[in-house]
Residue, then its C-alpha position, 0 to 999 in steps of 0.5 A: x500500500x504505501x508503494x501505491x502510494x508512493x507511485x500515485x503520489x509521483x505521478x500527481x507531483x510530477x503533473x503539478x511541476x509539468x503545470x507551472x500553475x495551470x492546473x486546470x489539466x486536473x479537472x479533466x482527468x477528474x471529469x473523464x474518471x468520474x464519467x468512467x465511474x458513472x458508466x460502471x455505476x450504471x452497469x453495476x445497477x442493471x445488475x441489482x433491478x432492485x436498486x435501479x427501481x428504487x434509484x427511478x423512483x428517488x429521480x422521479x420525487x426529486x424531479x417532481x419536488x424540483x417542478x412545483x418548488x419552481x412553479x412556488x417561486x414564480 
């Protein structure tokens, strides 16, 4: 674990020196891993139809909680 650690934490150091200030190469790499995870997410709920019903259901109140909080505020 802590030569893991040791690589990952090379690797961030080394792309922070490569930046010389502009991190905004940060963000994509985060953005391209958390779409990764999202995709594996998804397949991993197909898998459990229980969880993925329980998911829609969840969606749909906080879709309808969100449309008639803004129909409140017009």
């Amino acid at each position: 674990m802590l030569m893991l650690t040791a690589v990952v934490l090379f690797l961030v150091l080394s792309f922070a020196a490569a930046c010389r200030g502009d991190f905004s190469g940060f963000g994509m790499i985060a953005e391209g891993i958390l779409y990764i995870a999202g995709i594996l997410l998804m397949c991993w709920l197909f898998t459990q139809p229980v969880l993925l019903g329980i998911l829609i259901v969840i969606g749909i109140v906080i879709a309808f909680a969100s449309y008639r909080n803004k129909k409140e505020i017009e």
